[in-house]
DSSP file (Angstrom, degrees, kcal/mol; ACC not computed):
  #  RESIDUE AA STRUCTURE BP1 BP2  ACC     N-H-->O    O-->H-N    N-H-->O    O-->H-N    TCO  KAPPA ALPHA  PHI   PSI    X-CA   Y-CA   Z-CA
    1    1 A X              0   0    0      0, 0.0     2,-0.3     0, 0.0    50,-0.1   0.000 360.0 360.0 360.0 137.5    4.2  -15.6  -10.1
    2    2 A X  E     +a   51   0A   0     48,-0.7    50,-1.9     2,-0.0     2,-0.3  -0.867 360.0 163.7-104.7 160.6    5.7  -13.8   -7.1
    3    3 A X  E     -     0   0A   0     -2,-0.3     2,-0.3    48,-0.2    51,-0.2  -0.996  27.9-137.6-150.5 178.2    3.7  -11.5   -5.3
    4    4 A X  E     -a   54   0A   0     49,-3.1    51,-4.7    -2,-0.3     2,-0.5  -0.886   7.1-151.9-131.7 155.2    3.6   -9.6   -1.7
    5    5 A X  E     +a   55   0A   0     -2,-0.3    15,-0.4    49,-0.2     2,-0.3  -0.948  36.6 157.2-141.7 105.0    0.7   -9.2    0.4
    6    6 A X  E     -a   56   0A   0     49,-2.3    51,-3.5    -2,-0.5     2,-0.3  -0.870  37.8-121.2-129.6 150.9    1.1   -5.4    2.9
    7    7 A X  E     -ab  57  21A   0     13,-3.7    15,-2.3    -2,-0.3    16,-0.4  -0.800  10.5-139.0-108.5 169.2   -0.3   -3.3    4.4
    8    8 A X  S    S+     0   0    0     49,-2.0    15,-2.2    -2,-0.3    14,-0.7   0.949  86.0   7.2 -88.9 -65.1   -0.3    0.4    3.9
    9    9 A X  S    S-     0   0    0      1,-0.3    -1,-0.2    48,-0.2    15,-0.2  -0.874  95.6 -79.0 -99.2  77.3   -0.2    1.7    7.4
   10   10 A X        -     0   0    0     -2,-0.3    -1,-0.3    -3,-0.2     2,-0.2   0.926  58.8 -64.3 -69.7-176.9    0.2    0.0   10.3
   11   11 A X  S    S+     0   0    0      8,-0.2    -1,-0.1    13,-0.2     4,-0.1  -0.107  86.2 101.1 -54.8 114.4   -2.1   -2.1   12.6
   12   12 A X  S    S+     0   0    0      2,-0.3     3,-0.2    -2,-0.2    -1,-0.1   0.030  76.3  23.8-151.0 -74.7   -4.9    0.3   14.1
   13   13 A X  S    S+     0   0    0      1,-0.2     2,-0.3    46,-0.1    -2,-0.1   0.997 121.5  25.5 -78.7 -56.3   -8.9    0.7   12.8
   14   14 A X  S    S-     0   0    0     45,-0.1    -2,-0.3     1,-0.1    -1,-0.2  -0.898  83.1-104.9-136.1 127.1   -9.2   -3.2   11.1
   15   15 A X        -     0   0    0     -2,-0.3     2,-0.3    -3,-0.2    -1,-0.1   0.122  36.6-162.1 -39.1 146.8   -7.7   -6.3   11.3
   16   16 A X        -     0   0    0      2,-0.2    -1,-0.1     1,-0.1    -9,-0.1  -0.962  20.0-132.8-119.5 150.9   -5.6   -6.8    8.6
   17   17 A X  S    S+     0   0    0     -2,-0.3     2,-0.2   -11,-0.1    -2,-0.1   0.345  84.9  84.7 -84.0  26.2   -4.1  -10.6    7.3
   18   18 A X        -     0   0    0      1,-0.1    -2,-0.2     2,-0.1   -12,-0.1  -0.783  54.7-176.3-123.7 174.3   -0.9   -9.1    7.2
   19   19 A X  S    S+     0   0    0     -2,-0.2     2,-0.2    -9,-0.0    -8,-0.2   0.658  70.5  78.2-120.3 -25.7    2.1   -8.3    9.4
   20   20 A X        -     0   0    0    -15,-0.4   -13,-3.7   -10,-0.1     2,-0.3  -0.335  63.1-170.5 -83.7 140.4    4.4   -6.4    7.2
   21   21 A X  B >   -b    7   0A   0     -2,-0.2     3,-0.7   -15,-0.2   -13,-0.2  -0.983  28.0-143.8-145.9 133.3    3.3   -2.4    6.6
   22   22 A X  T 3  S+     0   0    0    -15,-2.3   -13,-0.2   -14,-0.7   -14,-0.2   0.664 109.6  28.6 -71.1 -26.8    4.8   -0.1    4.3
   23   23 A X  T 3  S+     0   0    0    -15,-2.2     2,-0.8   -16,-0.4    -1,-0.2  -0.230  74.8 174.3-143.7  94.1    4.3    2.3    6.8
   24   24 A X    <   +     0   0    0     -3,-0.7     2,-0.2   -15,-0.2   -13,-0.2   0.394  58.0  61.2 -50.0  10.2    4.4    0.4    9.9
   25   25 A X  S    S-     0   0    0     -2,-0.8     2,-0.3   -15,-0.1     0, 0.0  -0.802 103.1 -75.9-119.2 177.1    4.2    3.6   12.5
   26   26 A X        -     0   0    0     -2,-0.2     2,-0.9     1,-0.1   -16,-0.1  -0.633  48.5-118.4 -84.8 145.1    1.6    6.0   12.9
   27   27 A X    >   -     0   0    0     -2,-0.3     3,-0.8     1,-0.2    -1,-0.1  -0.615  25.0-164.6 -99.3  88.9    1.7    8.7    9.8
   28   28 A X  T 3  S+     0   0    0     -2,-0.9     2,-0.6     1,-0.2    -1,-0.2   0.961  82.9  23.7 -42.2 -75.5    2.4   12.1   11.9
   29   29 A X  T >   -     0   0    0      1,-0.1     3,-5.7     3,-0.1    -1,-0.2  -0.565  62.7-172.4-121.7  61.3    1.4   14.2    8.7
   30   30 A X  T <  S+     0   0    0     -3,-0.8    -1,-0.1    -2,-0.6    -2,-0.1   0.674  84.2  53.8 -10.8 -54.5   -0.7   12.5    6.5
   31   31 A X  T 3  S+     0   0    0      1,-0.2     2,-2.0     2,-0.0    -1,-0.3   0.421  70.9 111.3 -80.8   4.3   -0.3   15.6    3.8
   32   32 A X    <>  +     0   0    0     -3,-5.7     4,-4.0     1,-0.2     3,-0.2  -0.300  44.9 172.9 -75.8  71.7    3.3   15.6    3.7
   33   33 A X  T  4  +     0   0    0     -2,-2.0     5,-0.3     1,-0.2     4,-0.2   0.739  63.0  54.2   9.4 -89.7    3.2   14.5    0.5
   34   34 A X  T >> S+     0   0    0     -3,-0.2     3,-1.3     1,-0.2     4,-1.2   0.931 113.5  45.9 -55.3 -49.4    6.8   14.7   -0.5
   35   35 A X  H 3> S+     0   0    0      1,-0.3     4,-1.4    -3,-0.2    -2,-0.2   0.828 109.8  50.1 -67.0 -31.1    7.8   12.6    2.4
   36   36 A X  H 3< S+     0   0    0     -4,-4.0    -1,-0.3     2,-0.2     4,-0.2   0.454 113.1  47.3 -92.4  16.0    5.3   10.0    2.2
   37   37 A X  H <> S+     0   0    0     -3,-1.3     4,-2.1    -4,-0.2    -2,-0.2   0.229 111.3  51.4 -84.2 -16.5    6.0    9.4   -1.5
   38   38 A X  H  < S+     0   0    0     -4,-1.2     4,-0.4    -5,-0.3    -2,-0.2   0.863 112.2  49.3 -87.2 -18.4    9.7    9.4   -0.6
   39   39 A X  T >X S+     0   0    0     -4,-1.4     3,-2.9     3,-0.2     4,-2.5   0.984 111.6  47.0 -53.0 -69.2    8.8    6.8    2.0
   40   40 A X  H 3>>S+     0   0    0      1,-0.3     4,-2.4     2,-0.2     5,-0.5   0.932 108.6  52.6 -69.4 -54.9    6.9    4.7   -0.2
   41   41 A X  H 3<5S+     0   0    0     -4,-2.1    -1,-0.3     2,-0.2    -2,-0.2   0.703 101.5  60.9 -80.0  13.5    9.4    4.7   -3.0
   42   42 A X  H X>5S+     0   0    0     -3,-2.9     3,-1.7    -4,-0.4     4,-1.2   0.946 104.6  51.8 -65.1 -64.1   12.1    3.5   -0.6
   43   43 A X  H >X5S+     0   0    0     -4,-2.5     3,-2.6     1,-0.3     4,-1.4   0.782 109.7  51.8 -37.0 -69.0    9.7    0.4   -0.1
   44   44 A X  H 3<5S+     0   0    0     -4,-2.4    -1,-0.3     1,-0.3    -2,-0.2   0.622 102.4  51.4 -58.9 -26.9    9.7    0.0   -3.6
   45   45 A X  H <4<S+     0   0    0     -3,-1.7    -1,-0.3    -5,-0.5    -2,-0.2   0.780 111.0  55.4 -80.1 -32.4   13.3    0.1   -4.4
   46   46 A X  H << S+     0   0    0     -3,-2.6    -2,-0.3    -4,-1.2    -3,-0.1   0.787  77.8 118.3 -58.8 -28.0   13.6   -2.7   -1.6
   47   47 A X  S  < S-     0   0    0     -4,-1.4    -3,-0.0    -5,-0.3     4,-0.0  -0.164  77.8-102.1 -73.2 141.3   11.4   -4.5   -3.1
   48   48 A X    >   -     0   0    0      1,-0.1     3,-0.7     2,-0.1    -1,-0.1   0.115  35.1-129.9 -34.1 129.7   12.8   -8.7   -4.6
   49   49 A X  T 3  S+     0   0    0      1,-0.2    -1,-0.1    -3,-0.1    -2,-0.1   0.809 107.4  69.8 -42.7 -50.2   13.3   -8.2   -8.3
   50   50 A X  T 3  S+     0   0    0    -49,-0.0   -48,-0.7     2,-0.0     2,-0.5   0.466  73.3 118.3 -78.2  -8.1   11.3  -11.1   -8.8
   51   51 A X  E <   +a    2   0A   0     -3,-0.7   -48,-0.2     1,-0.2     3,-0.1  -0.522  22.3 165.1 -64.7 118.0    7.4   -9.1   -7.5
   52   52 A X  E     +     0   0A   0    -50,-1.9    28,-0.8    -2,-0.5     2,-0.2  -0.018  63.0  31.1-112.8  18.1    5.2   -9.1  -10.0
   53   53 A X  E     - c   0  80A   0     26,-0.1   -49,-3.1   -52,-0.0     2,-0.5  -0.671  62.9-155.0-169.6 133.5    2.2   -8.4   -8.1
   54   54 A X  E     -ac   4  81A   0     26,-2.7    28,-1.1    -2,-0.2     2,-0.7  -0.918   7.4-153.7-128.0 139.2    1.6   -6.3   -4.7
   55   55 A X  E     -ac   5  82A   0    -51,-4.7   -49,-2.3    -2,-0.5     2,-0.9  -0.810  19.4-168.2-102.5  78.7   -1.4   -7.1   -2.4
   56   56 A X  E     -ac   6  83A   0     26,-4.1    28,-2.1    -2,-0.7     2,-1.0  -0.632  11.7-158.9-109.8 118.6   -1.9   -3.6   -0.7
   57   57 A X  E     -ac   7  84A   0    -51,-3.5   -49,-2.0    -2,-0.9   -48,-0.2  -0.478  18.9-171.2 -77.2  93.9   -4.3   -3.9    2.2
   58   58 A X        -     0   0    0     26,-2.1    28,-0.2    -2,-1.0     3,-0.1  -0.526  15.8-176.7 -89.2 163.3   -5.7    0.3    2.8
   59   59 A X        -     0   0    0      1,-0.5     2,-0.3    -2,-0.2   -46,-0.1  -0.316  60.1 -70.1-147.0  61.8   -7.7    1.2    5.6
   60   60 A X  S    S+     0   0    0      1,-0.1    -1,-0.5     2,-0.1     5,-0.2  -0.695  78.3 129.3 103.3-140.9   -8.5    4.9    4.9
   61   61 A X    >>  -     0   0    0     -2,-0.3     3,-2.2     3,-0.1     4,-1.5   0.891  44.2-166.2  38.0  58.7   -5.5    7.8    5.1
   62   62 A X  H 3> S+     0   0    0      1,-0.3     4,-1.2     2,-0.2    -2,-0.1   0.773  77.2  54.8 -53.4 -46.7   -6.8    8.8    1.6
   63   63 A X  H 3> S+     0   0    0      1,-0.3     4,-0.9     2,-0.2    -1,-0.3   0.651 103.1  49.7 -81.4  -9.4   -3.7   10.9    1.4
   64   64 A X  H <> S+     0   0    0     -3,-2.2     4,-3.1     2,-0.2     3,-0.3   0.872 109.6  52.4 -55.8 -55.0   -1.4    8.5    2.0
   65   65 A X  H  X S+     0   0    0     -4,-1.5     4,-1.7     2,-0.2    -2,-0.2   0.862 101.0  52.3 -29.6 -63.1   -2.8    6.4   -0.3
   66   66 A X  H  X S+     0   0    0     -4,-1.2     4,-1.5     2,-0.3    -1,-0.2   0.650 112.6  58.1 -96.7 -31.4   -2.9    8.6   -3.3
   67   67 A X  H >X S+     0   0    0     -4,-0.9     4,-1.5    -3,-0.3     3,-0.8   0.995 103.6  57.6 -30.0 -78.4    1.5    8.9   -2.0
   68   68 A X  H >< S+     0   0    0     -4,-3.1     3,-1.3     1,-0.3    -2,-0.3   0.856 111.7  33.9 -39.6 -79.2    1.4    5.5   -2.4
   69   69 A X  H >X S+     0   0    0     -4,-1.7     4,-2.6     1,-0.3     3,-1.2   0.697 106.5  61.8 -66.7 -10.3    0.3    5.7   -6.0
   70   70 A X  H <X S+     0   0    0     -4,-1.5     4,-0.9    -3,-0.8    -1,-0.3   0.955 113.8  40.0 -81.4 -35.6    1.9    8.6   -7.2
   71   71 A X  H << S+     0   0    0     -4,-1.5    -1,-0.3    -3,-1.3    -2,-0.2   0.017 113.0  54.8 -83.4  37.7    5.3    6.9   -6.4
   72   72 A X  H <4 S+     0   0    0     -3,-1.2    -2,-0.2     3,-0.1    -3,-0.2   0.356 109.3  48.7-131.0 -43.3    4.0    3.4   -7.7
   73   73 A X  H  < S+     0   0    0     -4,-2.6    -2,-0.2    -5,-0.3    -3,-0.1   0.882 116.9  45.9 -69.1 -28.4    3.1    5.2  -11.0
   74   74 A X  S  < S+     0   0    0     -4,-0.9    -1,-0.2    -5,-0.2    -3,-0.1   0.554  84.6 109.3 -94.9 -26.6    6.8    6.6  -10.9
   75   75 A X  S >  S-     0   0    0      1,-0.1     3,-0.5     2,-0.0    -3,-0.1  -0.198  76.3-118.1 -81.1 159.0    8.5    3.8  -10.1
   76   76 A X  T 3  S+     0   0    0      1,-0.3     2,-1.3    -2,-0.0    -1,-0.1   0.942 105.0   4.4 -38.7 -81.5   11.1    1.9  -13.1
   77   77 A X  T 3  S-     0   0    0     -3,-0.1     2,-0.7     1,-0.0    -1,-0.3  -0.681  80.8-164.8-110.9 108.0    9.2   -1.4  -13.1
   78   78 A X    <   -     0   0    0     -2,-1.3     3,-0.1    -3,-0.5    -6,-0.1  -0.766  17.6-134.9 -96.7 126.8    5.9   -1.4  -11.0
   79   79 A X        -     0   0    0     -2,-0.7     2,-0.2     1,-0.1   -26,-0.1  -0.274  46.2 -71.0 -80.9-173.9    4.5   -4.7  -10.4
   80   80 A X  E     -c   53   0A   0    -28,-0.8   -26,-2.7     1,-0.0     2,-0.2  -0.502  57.4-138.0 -78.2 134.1    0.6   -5.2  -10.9
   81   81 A X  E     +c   54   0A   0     17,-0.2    17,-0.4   -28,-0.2     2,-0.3  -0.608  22.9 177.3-101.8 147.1   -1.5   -3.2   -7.7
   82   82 A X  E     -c   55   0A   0    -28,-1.1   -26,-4.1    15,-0.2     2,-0.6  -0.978  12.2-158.7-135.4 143.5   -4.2   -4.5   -6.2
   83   83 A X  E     -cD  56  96A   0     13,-1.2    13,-2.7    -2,-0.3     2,-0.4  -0.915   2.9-154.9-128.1 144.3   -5.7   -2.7   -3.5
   84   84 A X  E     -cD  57  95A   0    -28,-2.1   -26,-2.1    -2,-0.6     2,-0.2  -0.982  13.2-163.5-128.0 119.7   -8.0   -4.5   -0.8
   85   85 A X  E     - D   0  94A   0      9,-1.4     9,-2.2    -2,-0.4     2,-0.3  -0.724  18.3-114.2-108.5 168.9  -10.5   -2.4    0.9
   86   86 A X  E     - D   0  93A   0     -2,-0.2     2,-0.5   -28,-0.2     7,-0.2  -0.859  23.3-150.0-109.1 154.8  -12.5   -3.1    4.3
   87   87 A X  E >>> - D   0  92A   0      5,-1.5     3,-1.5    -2,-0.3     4,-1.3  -0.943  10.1-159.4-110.0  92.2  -15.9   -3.5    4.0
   88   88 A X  T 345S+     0   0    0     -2,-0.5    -1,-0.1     1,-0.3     5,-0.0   0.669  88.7  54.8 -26.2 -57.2  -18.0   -2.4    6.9
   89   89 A X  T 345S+     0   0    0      1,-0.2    -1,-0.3    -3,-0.1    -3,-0.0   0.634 121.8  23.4 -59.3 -26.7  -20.9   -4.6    5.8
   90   90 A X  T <45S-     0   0    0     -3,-1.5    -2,-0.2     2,-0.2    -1,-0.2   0.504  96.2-129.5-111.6 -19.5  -19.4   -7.5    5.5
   91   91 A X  T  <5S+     0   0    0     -4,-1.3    -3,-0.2     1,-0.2     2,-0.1   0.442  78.5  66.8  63.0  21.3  -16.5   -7.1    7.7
   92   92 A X  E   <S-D   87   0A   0     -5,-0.7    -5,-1.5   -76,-0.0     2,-0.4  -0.247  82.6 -58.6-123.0-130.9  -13.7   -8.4    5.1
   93   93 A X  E     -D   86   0A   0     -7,-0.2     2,-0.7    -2,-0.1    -7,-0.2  -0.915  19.0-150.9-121.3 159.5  -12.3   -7.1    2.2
   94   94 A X  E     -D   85   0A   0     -9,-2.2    -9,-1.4    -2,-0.4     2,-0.1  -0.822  19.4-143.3-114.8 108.2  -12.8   -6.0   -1.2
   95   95 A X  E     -D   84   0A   0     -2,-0.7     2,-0.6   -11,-0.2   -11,-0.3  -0.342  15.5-175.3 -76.8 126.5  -10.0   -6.3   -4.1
   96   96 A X  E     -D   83   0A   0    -13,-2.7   -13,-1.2    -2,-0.1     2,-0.6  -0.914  21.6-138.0-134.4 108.2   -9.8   -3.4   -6.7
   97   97 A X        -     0   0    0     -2,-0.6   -15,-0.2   -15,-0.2     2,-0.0  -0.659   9.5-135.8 -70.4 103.6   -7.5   -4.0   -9.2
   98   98 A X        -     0   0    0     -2,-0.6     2,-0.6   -17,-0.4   -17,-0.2  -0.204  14.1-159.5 -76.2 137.8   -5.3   -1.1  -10.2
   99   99 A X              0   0    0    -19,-0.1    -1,-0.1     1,-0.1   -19,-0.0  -0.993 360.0 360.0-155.4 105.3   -4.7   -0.4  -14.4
  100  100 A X              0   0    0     -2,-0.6    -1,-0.1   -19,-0.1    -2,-0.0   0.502 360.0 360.0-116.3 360.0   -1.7    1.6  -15.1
């Protein structure tokens, strides 16, 4: 099974184990919607044929996020979401498995 392991925005508030970000610079306008879903389904149109499962590491920008999924739901063939959140208390993360 292939799968890919991102982050949603680039490096800033928590380490992340990854290097690759879907949006690797800092998100000028978090509520521009239309543009951060058109962002996000670029990524997704890049993505190897072969992903069946994406490992997406958030650290807050709720509205980004919620970008993210509205072109994730939209997209042809969307592999299976998991979303990894940080956990203050514990200081790693916590996986929440996405059902579309």
């Amino acid at each position: 099974m292939s799968k890919i392991e991102v982050g949603l925005c680039g490096p800033g508030r928590h380490e992340m184990p990854v290097s690759e970000f879907i949006y690797p610079f800092m998100v000028d306008n978090p509520v521009d919607f239309t543009a951060n879903e058109a962002i996000t389904k670029e990524w997704l149109f890049d993505l190897d044929e072969g992903v069946e499962e994406i490992h997406l590491y958030v650290t807050g920008l709720s509205p980004v996020l919620t970008s993210f999924l509205n072109a994730w739901m939209q997209a042809v063939v969307a592999p299976d979401l998991y979303l990894y959140h940080f956990n203050r208390d514990s200081g790693d993360y916590e996986v929440q498995k996405i059902f579309y």
